[in-house]
FIDOSE-725528 format. One record per residue (C-alpha): residue number from 1; residue in three letters; chain; x, y, z. Coordinates in nm, 2 decimals, padded with zeros to 4 digits. Example, Ala and Ser with C-alpha at 12.3 -4.5 7.8 and 13.67 -1.06 7.14 Angstrom:
BEGIN
<1 Ala A <01.23 -00.45 00.78>>
<2 Ser A <01.37 -00.11 00.71>>
//
This chain:
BEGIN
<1 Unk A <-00.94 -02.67 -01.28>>
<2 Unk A <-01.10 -02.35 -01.22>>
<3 Unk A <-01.49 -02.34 -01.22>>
<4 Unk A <-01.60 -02.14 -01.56>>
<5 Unk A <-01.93 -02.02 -01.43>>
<6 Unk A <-02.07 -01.67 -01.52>>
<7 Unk A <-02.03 -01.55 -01.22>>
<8 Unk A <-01.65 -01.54 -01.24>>
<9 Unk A <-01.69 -01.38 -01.61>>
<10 Unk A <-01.92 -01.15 -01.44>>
<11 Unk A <-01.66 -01.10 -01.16>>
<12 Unk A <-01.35 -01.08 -01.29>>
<13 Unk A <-01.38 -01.10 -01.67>>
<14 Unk A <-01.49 -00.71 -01.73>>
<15 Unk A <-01.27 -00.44 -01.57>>
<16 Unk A <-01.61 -00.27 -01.52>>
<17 Unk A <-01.76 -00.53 -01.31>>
<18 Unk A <-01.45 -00.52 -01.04>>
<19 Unk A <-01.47 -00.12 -01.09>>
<20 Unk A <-01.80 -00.14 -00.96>>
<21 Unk A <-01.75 -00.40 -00.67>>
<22 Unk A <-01.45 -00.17 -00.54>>
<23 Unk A <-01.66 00.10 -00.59>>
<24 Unk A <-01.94 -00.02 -00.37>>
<25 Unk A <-02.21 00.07 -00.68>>
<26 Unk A <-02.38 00.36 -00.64>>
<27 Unk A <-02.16 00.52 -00.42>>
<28 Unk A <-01.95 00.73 -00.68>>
<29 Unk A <-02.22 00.89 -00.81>>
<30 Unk A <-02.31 01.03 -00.47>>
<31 Unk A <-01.96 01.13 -00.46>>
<32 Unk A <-01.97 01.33 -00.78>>
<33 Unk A <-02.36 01.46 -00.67>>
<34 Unk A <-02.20 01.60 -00.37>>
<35 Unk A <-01.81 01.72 -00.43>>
<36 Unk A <-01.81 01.74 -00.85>>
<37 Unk A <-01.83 02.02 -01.06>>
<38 Unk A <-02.16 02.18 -01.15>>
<39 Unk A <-02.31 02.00 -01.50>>
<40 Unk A <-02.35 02.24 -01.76>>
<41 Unk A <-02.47 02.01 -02.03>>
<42 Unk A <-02.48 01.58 -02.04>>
<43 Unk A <-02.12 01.48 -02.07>>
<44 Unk A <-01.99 01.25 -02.29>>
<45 Unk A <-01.82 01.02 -02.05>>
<46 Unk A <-02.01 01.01 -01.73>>
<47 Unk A <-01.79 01.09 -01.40>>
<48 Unk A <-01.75 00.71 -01.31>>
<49 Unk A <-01.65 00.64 -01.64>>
<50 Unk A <-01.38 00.91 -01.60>>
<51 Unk A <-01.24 00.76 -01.28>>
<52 Unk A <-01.26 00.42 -01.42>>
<53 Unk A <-01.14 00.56 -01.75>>
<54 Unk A <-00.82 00.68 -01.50>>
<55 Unk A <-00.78 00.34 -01.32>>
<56 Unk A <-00.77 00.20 -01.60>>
<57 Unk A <-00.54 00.40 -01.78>>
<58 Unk A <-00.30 00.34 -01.46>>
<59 Unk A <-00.35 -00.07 -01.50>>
<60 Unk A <-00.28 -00.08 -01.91>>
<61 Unk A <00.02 00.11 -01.83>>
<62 Unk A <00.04 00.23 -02.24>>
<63 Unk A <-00.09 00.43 -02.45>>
<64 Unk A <-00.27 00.75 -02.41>>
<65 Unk A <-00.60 00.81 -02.13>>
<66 Unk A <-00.76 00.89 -02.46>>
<67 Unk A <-00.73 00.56 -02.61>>
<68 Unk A <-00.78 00.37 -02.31>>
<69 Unk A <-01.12 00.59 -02.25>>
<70 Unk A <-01.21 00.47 -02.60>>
<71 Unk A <-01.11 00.09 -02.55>>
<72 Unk A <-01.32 00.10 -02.19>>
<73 Unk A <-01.64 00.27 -02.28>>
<74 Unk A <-01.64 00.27 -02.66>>
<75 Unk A <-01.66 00.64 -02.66>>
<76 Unk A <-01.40 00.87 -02.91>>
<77 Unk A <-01.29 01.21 -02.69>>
<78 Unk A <-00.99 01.43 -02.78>>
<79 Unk A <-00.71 01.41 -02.52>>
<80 Unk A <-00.74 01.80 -02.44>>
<81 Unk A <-01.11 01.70 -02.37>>
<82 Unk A <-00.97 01.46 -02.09>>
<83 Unk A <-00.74 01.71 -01.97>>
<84 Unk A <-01.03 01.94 -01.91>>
<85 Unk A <-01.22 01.73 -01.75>>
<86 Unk A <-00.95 01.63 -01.51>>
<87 Unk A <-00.87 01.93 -01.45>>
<88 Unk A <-01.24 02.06 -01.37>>
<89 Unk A <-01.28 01.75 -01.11>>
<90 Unk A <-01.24 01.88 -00.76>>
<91 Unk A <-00.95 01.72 -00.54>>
<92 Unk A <-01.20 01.62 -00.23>>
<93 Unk A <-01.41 01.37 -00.52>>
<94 Unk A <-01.06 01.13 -00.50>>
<95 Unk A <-01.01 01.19 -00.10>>
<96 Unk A <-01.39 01.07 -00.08>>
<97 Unk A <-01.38 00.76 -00.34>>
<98 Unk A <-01.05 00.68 -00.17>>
<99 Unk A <-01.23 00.69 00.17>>
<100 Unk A <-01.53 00.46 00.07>>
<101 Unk A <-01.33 00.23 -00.18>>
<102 Unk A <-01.01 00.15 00.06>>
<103 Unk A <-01.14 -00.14 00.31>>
<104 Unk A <-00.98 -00.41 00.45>>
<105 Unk A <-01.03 -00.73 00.32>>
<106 Unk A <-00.86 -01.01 00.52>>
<107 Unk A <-01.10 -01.29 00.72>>
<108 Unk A <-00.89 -01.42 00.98>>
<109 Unk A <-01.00 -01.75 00.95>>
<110 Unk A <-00.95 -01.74 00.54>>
<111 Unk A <-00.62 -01.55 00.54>>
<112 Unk A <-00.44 -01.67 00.88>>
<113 Unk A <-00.13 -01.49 00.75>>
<114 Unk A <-00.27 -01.13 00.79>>
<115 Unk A <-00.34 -01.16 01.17>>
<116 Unk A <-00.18 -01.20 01.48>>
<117 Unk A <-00.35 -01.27 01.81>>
<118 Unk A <-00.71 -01.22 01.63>>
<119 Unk A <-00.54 -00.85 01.52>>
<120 Unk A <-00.52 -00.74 01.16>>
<121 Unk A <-00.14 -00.68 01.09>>
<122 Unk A <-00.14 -00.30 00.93>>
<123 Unk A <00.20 -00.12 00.82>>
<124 Unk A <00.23 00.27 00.73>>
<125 Unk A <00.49 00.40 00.58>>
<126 Unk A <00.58 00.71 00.30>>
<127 Unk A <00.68 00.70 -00.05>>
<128 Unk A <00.79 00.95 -00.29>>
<129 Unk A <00.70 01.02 -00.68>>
<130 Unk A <00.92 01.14 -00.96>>
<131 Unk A <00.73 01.43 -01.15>>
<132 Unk A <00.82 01.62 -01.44>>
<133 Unk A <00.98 01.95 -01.43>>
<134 Unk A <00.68 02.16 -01.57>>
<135 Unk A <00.66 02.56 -01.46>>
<136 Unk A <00.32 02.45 -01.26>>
<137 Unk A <00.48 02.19 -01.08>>
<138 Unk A <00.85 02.38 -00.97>>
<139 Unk A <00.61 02.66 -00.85>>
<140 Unk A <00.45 02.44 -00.60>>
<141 Unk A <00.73 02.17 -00.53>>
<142 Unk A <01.07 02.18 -00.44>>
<143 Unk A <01.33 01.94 -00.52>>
<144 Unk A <01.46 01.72 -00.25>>
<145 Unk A <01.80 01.75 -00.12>>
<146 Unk A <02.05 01.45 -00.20>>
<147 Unk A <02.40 01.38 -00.17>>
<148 Unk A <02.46 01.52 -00.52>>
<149 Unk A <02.30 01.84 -00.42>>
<150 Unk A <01.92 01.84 -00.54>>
<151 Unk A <01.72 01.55 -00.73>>
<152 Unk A <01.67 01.56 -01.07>>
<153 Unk A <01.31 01.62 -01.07>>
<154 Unk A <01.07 01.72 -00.83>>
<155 Unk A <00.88 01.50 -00.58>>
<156 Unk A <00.46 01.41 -00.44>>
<157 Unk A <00.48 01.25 -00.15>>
<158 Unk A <00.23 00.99 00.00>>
<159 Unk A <00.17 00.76 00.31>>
<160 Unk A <00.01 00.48 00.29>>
<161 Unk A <-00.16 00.24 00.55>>
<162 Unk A <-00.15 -00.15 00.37>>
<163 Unk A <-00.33 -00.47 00.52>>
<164 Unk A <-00.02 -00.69 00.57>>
<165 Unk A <-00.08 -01.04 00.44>>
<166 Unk A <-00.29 -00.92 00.14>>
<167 Unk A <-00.10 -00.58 00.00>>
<168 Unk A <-00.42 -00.46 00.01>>
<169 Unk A <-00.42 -00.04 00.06>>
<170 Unk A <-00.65 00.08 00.34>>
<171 Unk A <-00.57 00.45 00.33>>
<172 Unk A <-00.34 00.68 00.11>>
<173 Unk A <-00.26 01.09 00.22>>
<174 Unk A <-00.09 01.22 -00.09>>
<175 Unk A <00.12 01.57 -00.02>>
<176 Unk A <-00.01 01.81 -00.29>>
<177 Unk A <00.16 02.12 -00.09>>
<178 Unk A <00.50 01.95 00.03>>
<179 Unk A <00.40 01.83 00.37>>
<180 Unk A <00.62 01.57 00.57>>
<181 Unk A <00.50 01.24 00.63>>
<182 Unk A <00.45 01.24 00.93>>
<183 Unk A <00.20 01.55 00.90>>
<184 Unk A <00.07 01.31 00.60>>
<185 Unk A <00.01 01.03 00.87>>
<186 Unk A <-00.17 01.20 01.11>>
<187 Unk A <-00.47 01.26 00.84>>
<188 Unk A <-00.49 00.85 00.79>>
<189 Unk A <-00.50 00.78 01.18>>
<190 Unk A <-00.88 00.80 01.17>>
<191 Unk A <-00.88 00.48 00.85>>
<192 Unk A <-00.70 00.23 01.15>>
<193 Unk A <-00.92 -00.03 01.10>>
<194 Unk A <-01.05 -00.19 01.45>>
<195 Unk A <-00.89 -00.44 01.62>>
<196 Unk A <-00.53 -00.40 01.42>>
<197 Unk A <-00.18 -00.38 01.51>>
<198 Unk A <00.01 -00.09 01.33>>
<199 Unk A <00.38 -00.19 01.26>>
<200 Unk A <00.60 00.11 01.22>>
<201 Unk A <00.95 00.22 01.16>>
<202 Unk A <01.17 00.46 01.35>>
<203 Unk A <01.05 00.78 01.18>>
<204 Unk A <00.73 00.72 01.40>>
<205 Unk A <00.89 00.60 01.72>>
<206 Unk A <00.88 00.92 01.93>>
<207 Unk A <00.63 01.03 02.18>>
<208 Unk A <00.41 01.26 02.03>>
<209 Unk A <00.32 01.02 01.75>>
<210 Unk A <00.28 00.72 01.98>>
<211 Unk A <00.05 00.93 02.21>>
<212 Unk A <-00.14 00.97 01.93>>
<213 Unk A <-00.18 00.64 01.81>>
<214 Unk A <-00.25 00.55 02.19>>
<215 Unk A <-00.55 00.79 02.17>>
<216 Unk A <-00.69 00.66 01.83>>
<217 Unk A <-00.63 00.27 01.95>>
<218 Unk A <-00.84 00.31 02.30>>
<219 Unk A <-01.19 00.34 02.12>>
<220 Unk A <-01.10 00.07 01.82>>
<221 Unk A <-00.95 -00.18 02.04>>
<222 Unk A <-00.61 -00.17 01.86>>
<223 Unk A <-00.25 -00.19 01.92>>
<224 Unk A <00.13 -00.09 01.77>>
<225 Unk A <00.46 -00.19 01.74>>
<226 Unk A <00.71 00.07 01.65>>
<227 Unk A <01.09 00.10 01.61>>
<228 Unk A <01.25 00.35 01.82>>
<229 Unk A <01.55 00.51 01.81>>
<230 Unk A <01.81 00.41 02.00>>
<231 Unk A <01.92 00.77 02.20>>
<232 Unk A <01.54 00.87 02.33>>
<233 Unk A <01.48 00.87 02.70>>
<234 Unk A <01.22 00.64 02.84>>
<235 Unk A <01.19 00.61 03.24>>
<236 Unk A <01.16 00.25 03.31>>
<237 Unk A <00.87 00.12 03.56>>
<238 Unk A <00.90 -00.26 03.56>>
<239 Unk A <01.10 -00.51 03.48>>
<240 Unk A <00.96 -00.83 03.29>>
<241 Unk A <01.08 -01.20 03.32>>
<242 Unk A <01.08 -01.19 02.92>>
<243 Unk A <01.33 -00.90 02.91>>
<244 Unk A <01.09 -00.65 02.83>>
<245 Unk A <01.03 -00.39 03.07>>
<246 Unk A <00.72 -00.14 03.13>>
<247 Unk A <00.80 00.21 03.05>>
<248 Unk A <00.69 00.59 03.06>>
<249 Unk A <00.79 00.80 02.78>>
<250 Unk A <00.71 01.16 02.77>>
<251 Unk A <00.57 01.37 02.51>>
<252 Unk A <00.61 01.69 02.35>>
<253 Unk A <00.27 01.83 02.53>>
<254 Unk A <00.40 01.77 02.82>>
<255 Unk A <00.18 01.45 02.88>>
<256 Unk A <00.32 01.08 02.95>>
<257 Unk A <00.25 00.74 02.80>>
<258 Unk A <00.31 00.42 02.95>>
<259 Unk A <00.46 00.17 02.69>>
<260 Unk A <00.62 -00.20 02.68>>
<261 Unk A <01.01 -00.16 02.53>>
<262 Unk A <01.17 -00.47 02.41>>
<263 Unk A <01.52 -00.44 02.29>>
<264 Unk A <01.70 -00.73 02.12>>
<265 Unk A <01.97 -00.80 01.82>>
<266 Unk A <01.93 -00.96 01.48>>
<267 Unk A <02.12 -01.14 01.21>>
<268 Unk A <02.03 -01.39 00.90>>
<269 Unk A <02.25 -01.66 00.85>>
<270 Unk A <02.58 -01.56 01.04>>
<271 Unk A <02.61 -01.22 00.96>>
<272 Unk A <02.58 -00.89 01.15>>
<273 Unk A <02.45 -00.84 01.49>>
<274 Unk A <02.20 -00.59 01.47>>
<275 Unk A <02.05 -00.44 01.78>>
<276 Unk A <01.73 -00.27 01.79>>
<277 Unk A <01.47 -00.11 02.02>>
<278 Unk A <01.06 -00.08 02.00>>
<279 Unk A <00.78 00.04 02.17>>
<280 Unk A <00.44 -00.11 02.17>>
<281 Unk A <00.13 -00.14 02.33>>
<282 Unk A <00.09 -00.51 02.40>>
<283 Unk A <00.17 -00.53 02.78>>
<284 Unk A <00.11 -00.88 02.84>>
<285 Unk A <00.45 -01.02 02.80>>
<286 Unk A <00.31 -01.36 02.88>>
<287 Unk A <00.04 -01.35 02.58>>
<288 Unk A <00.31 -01.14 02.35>>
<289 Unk A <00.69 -01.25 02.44>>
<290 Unk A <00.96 -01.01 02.34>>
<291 Unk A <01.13 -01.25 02.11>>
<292 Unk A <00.78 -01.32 01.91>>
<293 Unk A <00.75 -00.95 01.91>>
<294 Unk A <01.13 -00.92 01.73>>
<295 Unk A <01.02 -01.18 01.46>>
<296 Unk A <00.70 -00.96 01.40>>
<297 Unk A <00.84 -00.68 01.27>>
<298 Unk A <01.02 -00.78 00.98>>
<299 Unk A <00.64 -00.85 00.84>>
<300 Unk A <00.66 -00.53 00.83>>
<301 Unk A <00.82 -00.52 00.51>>
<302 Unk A <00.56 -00.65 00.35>>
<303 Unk A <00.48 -00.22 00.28>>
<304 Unk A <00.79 -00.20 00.10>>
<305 Unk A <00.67 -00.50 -00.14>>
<306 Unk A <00.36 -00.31 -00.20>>
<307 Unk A <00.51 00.01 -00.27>>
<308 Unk A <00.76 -00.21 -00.54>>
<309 Unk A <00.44 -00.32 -00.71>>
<310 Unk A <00.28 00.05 -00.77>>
<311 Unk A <00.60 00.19 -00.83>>
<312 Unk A <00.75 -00.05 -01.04>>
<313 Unk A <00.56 -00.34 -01.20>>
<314 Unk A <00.27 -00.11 -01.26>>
<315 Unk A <00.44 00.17 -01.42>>
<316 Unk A <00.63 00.16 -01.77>>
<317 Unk A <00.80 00.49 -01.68>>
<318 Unk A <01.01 00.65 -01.37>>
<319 Unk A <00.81 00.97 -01.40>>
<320 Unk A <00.45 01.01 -01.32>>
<321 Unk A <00.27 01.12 -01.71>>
<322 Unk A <00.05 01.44 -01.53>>
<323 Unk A <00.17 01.82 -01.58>>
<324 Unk A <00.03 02.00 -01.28>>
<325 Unk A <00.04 01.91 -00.90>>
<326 Unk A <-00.32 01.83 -00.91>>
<327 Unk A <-00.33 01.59 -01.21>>
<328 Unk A <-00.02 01.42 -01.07>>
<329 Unk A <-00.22 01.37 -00.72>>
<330 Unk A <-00.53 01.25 -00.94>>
<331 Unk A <-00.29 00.98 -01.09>>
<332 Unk A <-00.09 00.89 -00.72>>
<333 Unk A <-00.48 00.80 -00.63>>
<334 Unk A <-00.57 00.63 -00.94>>
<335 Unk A <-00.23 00.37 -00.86>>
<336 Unk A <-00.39 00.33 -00.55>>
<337 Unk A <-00.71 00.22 -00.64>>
<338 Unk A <-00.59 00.01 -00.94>>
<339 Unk A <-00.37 -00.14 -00.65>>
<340 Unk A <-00.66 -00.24 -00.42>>
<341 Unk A <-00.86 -00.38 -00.75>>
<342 Unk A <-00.55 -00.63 -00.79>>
<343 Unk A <-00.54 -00.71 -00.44>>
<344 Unk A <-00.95 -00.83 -00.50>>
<345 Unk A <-00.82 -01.02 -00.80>>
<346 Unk A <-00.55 -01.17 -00.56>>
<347 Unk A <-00.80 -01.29 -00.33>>
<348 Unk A <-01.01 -01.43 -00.58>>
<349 Unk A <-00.72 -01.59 -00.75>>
<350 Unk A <-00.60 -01.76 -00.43>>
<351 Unk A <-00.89 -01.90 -00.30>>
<352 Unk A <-01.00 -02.10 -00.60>>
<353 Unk A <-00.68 -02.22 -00.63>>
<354 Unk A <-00.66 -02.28 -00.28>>
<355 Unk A <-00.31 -02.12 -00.12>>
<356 Unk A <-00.17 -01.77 00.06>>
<357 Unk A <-00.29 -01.46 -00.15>>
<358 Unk A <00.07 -01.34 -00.17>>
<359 Unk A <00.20 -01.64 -00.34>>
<360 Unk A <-00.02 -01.57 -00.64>>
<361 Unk A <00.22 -01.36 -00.86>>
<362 Unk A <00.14 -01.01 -00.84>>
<363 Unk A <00.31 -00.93 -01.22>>
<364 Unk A <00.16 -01.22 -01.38>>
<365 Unk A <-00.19 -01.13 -01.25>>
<366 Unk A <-00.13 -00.77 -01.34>>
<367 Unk A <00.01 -00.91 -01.70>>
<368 Unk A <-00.27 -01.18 -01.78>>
<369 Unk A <-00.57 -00.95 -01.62>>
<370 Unk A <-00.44 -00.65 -01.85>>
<371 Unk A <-00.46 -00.79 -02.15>>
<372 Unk A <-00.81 -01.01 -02.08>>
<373 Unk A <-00.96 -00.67 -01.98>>
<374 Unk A <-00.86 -00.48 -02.28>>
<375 Unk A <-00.92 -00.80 -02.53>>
<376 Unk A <-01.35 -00.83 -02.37>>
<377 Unk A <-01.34 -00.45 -02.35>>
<378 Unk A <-01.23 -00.46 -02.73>>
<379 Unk A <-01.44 -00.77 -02.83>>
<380 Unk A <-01.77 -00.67 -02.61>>
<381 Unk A <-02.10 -00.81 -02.84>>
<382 Unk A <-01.84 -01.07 -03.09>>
<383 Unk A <-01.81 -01.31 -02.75>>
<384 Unk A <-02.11 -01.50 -02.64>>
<385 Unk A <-02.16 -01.54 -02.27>>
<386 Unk A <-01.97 -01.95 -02.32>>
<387 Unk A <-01.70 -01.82 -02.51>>
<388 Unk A <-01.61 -01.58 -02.21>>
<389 Unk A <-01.67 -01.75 -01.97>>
<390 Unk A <-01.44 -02.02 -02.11>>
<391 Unk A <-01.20 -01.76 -02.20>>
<392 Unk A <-01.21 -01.60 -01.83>>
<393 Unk A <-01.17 -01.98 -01.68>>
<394 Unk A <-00.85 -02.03 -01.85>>
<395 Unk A <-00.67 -01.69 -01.77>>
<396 Unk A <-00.74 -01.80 -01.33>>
<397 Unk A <-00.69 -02.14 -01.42>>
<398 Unk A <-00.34 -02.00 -01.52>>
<399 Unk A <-00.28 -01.72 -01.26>>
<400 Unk A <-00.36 -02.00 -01.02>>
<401 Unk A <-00.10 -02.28 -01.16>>
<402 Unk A <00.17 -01.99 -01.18>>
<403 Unk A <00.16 -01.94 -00.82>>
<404 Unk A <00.47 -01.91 -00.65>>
<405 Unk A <00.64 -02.17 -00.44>>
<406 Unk A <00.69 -02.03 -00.04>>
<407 Unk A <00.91 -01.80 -00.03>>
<408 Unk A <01.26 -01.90 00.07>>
<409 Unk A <01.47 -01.80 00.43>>
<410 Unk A <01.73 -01.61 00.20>>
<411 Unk A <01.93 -01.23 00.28>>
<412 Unk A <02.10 -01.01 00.09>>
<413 Unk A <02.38 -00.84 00.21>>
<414 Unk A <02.34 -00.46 00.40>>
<415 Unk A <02.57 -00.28 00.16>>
<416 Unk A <02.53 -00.07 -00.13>>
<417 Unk A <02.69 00.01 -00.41>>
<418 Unk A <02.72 00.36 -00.38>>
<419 Unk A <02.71 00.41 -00.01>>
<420 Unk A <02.55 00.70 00.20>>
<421 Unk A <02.72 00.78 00.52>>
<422 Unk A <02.85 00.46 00.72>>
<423 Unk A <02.72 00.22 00.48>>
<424 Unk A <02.96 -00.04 00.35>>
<425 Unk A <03.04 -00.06 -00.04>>
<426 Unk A <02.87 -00.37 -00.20>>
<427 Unk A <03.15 -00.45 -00.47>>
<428 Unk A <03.00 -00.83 -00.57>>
<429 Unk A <02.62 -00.94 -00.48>>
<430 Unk A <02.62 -01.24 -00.23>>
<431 Unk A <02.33 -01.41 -00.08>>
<432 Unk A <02.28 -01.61 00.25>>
<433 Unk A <02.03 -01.93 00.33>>
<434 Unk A <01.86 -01.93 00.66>>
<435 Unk A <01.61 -01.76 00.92>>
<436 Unk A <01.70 -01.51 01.12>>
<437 Unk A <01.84 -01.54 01.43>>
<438 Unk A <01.75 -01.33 01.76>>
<439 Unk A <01.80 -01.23 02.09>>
<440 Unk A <01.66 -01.04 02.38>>
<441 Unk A <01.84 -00.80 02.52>>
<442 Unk A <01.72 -00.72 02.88>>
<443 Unk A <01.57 -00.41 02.98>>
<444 Unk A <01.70 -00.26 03.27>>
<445 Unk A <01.66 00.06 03.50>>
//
């Protein structure tokens, strides 16, 4: 059983207390003193009320940011009110919460999983989010392009560096004006933590990004593995006994950057070769063989999973609930940050009950925290301090005995059911039992 001591009520029993702890106390007022609107009179809800008011808003995933202000701080305040003061909060008060509140987590000796060779395993990747089609948003959007002509409703992009192992957020970019992601990117290269390794897919295998992250890695003592595409020119240099060879690759400055490419093929459980290529910046191929190096990247989805949780489990509807492309950015950040306070919960959750912080279920701690929050938020003076506590106990005590067994070595097949280009037509789901299987493929001049 769970220890019921007031700490963990303190802790994790009011949504105020991990709001604060994410937070880092004091910090969002300075925030507000420096970037927020000028005060005309006292406001009824106090700025870190209305971020926390927003978060929380984004966690409940129901009813209106009115009602969940009220069920929060106690305090009554007409929806238009809200509005308002969203509306009046300046843009660089989220990028600067965002910037302080978005830290990695992981211990390497607590949480093995999120490291390899003493480096934090990172991931970035982009996302898109459905907004409505309001006059204020289709006169700063466009709709994207699909195979049906355009989407049904315009799109906010974001990119988003996560700490691999926890689903823990680090950094987020959102696109207010329709830039690409990898323009989006480039603005979280300076949140690499130190001493990381950045996986990345193919949209950020070519040189000039790579020479990029080679520049940010030298000071921070960090590394990267990316997929590359299979038709770009690399010069080799050397050979390694591993299969791997040292190459130069050069950039669109006209500079060069000296890389390790390791090329192999992939299947799960009898199925497909798949062949593919990567760069990275781990020379040693004694200390890093190629074939460890294929394995590595499918941790990679582990971003994907993340992105499923904000996108899905956290939301009751496809389409974000803000009007304008500022208040839609306002709630992109507000998923974020109610994303990192559930990877703290996570944590929390798995070392009391003493296993991986990924196999504590991300909806069941999202369900069961929900409701506790909203039930002390509601009840705050009829519980004494026991009856919490005891109360609090019980919910991790259940989290914890709900947590999920390791996860299987089962595929899906690569098909869909309405297929894009070469893909194949899935026409009945069938699933396969077993690792995957891989092979070097040697590098030669």
């Amino acid at each position: 059983m769970l220890s019921k001591s007031s700490s963990a009520a303190e802790d994790c029993g009011r949504f105020a207390a991990a709001c604060k702890q994410l937070f880092a106390g004091g910090s969002i007022l300075r925030v507000f003193h420096k970037h927020g609107p000028a005060k005309r009179r006292p406001p009824k809800i106090k700025s870190w009320e209305l971020i926390s008011a927003l978060v929380f808003h984004c966690l409940r995933g129901t009813g209106t940011l009115a009602e969940n202000t009220r069920i929060l701080t106690g305090k009554r305040i007409a929806e238009s009110s809200m509005s308002e003061r969203r509306q009046r909060t300046p843009w660089s008060v989220f990028t600067a919460i965002m910037e302080f509140a978005l830290q990695p987590k992981a211990q390497e000796k607590k949480h093995p999983e999120a490291f390899y060779s003493g480096l934090r395993l990172v991931a970035v990747d982009g996302t898109e989010f459905s907004v409505t089609n309001t006059p204020e948003i289709l006169g700063s959007l466009t709709k994207a392009a699909s195979r049906r002509l355009k989407a049904a409703f315009a799109k906010v992009r974001m990119v988003m560096l996560v700490e691999l192992g926890l689903h823990n957020p680090l950094a987020a970019a959102i696109g207010k004006e329709g830039e690409s992601e990898l323009a989006l990117a480039r603005n979280l290269l300076c949140s690499l933590p130190e001493r990381s390794l950045l996986i990345a897919d193919r949209l950020y295998g070519v040189g000039a990004f790579v020479s990029l992250l080679a520049g940010e890695f030298a000071a921070k003592g960090g590394h990267y593995l990316v997929r590359v595409k299979s038709n770009l020119k690399a010069r080799v240099i050397q050979a390694h006994s591993d299969g791997s060879a040292s190459v130069e690759v050069k950039t669109s400055s006209g500079g060069r950057v000296l890389l390790r490419e390791v090329r192999g093929k992939v299947r799960r459980a009898q199925g497909q070769w798949v062949e593919v290529r990567f760069w990275t910046s781990l020379h040693d191929a004694a200390r890093h063989p190629a074939k460890e190096l294929l394995g590595l990247y499918a941790w990679r989805w582990g971003q994907e999973m993340a992105y499923k949780e904000m996108k899905v489990d956290m939301r009751q509807s496809e389409l974000l609930r803000s009007h304008t492309v500022e208040t839609a950015a306002q709630e992109i950040a507000a998923l974020v940050l109610a994303h990192a306070i559930l990877a703290q919960q996570r944590m929390k959750i798995a070392a009391k009950g003493g296993c991986e912080v990924l196999r504590i279920s991300f909806a069941k701690t999202l369900d069961c925290l929900r409701s506790m929050w909203t039930v002390i938020a509601l009840c705050e003076g009829s519980l004494t301090s026991h009856q919490m506590d005891a109360m609090v106990g019980q919910v991790l005590d259940f989290i914890a005995q709900c947590a999920l067994p390791k996860r299987r070595k089962r595929s899906c097949p690569r098909a869909l059911r309405q297929p894009v280009s070469s893909w194949p037509r899935l026409t009945k789901n069938t699933y396969a039992n077993g690792g995957a299987e891989y092979q070097i493929i040697p590098v030669s001049a």
